[in-house]
DSSP file (Angstrom, degrees, kcal/mol; ACC not computed):
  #  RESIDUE AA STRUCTURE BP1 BP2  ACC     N-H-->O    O-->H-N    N-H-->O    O-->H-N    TCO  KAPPA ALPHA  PHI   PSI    X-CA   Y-CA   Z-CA
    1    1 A X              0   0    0      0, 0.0    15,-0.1     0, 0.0     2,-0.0   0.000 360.0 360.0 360.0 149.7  -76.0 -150.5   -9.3
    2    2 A X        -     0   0    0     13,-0.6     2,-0.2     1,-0.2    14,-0.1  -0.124 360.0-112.9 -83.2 159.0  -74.3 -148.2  -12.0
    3    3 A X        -     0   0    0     13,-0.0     2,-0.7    -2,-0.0    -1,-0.2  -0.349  37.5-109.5 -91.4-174.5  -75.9 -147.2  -15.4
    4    4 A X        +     0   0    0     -2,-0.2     2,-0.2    11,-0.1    11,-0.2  -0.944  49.0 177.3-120.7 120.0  -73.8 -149.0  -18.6
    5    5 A X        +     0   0    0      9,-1.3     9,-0.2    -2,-0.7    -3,-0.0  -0.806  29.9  41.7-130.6 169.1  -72.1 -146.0  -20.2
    6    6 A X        -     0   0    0     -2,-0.2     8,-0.1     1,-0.2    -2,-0.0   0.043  59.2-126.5  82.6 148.4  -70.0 -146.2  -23.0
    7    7 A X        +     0   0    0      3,-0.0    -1,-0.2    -3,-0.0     4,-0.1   0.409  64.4  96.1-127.9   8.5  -69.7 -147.7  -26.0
    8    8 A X  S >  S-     0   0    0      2,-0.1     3,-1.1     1,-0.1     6,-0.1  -0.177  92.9 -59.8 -94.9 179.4  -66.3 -149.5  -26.5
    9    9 A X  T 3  S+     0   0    0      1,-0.2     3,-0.2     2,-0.1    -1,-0.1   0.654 133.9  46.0 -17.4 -36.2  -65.2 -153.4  -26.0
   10   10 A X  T 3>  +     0   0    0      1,-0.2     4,-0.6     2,-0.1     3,-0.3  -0.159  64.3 127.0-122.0  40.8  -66.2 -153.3  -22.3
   11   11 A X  T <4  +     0   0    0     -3,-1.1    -1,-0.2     1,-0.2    -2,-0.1   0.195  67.1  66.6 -98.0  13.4  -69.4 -151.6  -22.4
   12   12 A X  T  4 S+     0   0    0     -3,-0.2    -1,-0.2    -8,-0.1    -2,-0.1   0.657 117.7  22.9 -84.4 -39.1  -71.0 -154.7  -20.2
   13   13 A X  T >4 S+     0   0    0     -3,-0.3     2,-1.2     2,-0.1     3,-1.1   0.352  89.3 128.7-109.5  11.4  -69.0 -153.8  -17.1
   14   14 A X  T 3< S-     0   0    0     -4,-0.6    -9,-1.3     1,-0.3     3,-0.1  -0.630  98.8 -11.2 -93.3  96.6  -68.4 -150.2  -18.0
   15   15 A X  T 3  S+     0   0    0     -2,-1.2   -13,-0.6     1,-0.3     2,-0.5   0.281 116.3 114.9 121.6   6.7  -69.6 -148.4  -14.7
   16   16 A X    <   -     0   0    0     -3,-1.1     2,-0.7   -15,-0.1     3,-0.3  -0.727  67.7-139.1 -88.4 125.4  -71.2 -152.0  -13.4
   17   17 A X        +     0   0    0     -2,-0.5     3,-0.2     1,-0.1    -3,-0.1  -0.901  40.6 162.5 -82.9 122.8  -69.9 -153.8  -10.2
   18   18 A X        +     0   0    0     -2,-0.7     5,-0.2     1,-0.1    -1,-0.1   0.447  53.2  88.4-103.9 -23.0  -70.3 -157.6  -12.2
   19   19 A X  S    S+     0   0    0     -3,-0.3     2,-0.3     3,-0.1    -1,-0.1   0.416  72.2  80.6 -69.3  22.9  -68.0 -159.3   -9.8
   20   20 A X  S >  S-     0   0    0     -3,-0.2     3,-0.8     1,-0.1     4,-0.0  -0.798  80.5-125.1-112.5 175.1  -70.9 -160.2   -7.3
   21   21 A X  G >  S+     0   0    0     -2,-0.3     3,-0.7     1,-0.2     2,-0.2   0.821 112.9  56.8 -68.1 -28.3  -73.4 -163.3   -7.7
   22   22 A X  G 3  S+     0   0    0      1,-0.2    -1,-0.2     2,-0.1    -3,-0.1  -0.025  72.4 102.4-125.7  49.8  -76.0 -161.2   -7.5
   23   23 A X  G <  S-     0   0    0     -3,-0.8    -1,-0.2    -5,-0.2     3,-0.1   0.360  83.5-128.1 -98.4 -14.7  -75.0 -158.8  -10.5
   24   24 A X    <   +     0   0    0     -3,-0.7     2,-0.4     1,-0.4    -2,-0.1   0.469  60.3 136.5  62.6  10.6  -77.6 -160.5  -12.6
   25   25 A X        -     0   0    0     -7,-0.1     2,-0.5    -4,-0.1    -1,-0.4  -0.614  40.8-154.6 -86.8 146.3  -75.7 -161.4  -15.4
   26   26 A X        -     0   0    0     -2,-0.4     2,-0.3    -3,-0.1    42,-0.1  -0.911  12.5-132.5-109.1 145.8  -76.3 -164.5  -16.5
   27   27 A X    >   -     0   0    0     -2,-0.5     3,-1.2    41,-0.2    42,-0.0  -0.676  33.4-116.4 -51.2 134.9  -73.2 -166.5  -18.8
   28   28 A X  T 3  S+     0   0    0     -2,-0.3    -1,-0.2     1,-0.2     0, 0.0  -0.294  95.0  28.7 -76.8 174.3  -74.9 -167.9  -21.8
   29   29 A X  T 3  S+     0   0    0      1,-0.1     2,-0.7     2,-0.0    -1,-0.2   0.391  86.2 117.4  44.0   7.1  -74.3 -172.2  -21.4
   30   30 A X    <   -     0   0    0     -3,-1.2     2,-1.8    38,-0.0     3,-0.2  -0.848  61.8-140.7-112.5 130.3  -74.1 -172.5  -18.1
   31   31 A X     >  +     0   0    0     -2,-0.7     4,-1.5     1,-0.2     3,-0.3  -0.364  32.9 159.3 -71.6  82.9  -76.9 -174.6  -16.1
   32   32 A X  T  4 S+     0   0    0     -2,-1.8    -1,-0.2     1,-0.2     5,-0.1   0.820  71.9  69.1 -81.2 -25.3  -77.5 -172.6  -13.1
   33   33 A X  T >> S+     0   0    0     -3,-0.2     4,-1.5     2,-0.1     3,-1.4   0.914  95.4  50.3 -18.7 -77.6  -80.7 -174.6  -12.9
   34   34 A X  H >> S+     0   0    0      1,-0.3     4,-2.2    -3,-0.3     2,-1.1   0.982 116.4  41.5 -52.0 -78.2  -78.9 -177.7  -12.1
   35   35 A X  H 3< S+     0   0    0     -4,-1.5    -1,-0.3     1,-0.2    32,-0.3   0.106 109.4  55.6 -81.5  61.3  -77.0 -176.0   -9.2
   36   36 A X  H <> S+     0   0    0     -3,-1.4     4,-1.2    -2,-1.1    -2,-0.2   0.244 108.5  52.7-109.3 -33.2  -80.0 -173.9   -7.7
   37   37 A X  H XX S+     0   0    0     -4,-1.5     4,-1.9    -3,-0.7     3,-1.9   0.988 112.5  45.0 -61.5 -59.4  -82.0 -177.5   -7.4
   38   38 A X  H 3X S+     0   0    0     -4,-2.2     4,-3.9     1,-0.2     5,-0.5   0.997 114.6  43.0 -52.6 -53.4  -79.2 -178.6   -5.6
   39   39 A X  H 3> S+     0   0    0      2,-0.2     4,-0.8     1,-0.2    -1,-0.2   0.885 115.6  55.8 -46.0 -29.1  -78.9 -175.4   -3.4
   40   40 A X  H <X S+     0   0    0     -3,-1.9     4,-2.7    -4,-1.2     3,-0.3   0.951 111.0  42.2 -86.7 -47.7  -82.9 -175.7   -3.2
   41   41 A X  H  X S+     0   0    0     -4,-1.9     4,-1.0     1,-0.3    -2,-0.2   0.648 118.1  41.0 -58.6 -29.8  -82.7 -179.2   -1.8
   42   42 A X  H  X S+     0   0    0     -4,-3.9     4,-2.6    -5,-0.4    -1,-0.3   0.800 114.8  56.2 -98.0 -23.7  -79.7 -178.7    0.7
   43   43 A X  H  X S+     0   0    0     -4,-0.8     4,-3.3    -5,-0.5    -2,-0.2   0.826 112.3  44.7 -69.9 -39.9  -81.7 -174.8    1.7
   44   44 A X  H >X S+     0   0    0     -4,-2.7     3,-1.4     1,-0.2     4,-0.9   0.952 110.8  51.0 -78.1 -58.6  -85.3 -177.0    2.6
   45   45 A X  H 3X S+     0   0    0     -4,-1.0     4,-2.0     1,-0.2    -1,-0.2   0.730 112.5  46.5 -40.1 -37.7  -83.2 -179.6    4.6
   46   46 A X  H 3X S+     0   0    0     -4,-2.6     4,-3.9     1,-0.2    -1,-0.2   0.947 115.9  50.7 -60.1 -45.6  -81.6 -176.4    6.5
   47   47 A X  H <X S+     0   0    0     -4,-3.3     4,-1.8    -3,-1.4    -2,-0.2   0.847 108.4  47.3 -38.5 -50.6  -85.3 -175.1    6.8
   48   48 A X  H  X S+     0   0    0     -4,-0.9     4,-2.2     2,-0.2    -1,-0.2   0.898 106.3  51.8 -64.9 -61.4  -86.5 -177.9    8.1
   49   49 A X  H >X S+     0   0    0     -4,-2.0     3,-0.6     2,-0.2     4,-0.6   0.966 114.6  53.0 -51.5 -53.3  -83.6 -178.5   10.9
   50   50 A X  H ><>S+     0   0    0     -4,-3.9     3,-1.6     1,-0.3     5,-0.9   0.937 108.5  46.4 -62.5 -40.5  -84.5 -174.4   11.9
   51   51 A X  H ><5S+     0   0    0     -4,-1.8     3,-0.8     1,-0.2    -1,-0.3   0.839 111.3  56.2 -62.8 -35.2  -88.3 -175.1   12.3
   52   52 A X  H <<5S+     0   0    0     -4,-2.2    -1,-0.2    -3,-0.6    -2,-0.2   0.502 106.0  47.0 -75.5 -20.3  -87.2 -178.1   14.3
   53   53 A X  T <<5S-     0   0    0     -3,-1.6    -1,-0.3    -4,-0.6    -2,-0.2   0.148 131.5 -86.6-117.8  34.2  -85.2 -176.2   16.9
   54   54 A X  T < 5S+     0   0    0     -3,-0.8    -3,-0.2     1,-0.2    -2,-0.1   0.205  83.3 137.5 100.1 -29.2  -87.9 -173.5   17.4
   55   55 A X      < -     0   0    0     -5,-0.9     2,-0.3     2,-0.0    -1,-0.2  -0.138  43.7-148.2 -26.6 137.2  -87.1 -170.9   14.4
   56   56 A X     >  -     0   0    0      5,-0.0     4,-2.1     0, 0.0    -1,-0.0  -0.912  15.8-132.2-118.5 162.0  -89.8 -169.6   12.6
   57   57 A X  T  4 S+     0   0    0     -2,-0.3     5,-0.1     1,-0.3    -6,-0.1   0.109 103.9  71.4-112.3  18.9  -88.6 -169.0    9.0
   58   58 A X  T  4 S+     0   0    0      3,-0.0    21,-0.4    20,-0.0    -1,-0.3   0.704 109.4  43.8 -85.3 -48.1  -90.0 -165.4    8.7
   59   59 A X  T  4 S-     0   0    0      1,-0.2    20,-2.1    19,-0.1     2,-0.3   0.927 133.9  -3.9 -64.1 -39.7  -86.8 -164.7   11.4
   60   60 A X  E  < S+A   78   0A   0     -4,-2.1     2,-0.3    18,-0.2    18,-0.2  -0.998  75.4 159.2-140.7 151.8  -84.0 -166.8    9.8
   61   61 A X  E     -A   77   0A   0     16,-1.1    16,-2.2    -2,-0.3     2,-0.6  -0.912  37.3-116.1-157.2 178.9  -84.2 -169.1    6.7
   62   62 A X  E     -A   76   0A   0     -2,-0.3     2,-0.4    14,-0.2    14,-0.2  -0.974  30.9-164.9-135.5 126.7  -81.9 -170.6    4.1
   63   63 A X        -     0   0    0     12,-4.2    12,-0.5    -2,-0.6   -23,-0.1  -0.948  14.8-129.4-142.4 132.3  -82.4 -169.5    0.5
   64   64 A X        +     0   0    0     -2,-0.4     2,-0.3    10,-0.2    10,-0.3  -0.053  37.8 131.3 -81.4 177.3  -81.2 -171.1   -2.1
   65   65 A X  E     -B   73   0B   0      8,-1.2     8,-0.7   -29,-0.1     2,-0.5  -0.984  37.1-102.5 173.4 173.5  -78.9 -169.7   -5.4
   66   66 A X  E     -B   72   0B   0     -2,-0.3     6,-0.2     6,-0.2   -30,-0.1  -0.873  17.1-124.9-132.1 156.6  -76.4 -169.9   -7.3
   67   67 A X    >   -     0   0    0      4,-2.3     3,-0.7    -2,-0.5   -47,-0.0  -0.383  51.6 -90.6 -81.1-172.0  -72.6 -168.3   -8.2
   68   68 A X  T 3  S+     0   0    0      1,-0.3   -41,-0.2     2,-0.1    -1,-0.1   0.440 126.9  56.9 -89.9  -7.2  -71.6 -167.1  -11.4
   69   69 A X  T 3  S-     0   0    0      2,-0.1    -1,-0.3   -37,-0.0   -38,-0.1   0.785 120.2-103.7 -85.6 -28.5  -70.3 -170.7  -12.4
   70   70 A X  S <  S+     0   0    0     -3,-0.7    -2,-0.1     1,-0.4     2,-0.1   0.353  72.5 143.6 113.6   6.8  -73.7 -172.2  -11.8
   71   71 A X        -     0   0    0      1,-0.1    -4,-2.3   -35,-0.1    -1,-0.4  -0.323  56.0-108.4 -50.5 145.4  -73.1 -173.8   -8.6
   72   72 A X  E     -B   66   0B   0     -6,-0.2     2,-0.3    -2,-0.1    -6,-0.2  -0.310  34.1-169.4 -96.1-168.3  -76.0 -173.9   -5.8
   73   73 A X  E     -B   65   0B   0     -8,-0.7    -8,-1.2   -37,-0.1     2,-0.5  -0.776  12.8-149.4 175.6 159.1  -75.0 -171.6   -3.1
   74   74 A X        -     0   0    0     -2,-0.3     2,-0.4   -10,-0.3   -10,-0.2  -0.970  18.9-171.3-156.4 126.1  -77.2 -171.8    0.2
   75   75 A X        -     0   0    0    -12,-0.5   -12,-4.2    -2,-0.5     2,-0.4  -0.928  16.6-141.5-132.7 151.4  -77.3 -168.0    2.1
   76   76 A X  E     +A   62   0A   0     -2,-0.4     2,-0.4   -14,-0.2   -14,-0.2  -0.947  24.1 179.5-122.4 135.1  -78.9 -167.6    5.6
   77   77 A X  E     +A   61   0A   0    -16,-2.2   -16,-1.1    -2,-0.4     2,-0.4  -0.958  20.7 131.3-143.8 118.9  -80.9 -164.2    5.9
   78   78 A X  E     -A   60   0A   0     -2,-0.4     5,-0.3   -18,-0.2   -18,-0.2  -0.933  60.3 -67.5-163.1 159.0  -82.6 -163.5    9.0
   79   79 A X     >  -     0   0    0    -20,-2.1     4,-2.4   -21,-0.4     5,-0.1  -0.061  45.5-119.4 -38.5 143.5  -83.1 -160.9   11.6
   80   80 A X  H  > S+     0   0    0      2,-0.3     4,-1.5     1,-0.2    -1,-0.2   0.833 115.6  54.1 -77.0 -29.1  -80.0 -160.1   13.7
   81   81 A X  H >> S+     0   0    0      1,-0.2     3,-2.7     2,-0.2     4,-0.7   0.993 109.1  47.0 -55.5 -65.3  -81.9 -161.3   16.9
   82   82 A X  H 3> S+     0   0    0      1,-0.3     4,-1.3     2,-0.2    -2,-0.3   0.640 117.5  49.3 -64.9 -16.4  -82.7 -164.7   15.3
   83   83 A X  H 3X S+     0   0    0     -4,-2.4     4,-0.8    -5,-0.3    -1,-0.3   0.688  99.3  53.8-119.1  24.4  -79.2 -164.7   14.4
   84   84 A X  H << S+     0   0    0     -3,-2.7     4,-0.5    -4,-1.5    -2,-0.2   0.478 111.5  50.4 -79.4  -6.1  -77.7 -164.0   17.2
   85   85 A X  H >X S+     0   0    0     -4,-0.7     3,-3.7     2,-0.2     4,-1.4   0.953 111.1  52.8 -69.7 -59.8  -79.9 -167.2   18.7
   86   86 A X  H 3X S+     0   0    0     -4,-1.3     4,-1.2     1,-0.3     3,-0.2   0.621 109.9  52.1 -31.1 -57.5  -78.6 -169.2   15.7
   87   87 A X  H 3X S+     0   0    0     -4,-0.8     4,-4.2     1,-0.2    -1,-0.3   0.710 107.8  42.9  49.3 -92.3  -75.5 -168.1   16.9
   88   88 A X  H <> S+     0   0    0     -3,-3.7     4,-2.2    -4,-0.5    -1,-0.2   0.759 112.9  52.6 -81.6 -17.8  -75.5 -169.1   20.3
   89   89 A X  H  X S+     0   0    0     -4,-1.4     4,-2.0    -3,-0.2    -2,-0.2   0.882 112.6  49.4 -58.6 -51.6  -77.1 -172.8   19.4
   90   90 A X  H >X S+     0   0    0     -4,-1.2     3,-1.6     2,-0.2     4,-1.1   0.998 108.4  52.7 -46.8 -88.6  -74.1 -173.2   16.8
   91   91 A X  H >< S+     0   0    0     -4,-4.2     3,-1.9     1,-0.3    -2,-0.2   0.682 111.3  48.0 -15.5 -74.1  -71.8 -172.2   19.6
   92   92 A X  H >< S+     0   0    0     -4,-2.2     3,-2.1     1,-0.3    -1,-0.3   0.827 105.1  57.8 -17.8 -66.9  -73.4 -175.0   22.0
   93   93 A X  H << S+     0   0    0     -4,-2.0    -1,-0.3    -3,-1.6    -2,-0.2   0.592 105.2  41.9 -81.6  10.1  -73.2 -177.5   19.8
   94   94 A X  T X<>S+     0   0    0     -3,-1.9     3,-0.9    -4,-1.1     5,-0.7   0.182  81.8 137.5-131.8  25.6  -69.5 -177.6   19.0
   95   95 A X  T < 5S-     0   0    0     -3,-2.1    -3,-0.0    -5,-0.3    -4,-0.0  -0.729  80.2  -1.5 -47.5 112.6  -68.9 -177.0   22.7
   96   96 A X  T 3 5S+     0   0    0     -2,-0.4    -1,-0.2     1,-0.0    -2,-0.1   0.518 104.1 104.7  82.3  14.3  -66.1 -179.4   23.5
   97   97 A X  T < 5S-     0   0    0     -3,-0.9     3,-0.3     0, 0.0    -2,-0.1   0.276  98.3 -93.9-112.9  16.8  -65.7 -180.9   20.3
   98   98 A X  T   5S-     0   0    0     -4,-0.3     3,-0.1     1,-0.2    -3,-0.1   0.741  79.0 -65.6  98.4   3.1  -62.5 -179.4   18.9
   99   99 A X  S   <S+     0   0    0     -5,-0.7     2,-0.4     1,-0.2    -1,-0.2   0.547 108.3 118.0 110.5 -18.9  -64.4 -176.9   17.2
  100  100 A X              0   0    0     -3,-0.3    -1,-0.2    -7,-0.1    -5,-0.0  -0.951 360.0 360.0-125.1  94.0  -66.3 -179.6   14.5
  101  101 A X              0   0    0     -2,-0.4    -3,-0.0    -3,-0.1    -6,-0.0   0.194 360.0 360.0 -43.3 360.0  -69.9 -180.1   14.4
């Protein structure tokens, strides 16, 4: 991340990339609460389904967040082995349906 240089109108993005989620700017009045519960709620139910097909959730996991509107947001982070299994499971299961889980 960039230092904040400058002192004119635009001395919030002035040397900042702000266009990602994870820029850390917050927007004043927006509940990011509200969608991070949701994101946390849909993130355990993914958790849960990976411990269930043999995943442990130090290799791949679902962590929850939100975008810069406040919306929850659900990211998969795991080791490139565990998600090349992930991968190949996915693959499997939408063998011979048109592509549609």
């Amino acid at each position: 991340m960039g230092k904040v240089t400058g002192s004119g109108e635009d001395w919030l993005s002035d040397g900042l990339d702000v266009t990602g989620v994870d820029s850390g700017l917050w927007v004043p009045g927006v509940d990011y609460l509200a969608g991070w519960r949701d994101a946390r709620e849909a993130a355990d139910r993914l958790n849960r389904a990976l411990l269930g097909v043999g995943f442990e959730l130090s290799e791949v996991r679902a962590v929850a967040s939100t975008d810069e509107r406040g919306r929850g947001v659900v990211r998969v982070a795991g080791r490139l082995d565990a998600v090349d299994r992930l991968v190949v499971l996915l693959e499997a299961a939408t063998r011979g349906k048109g592509g549609a889980v």
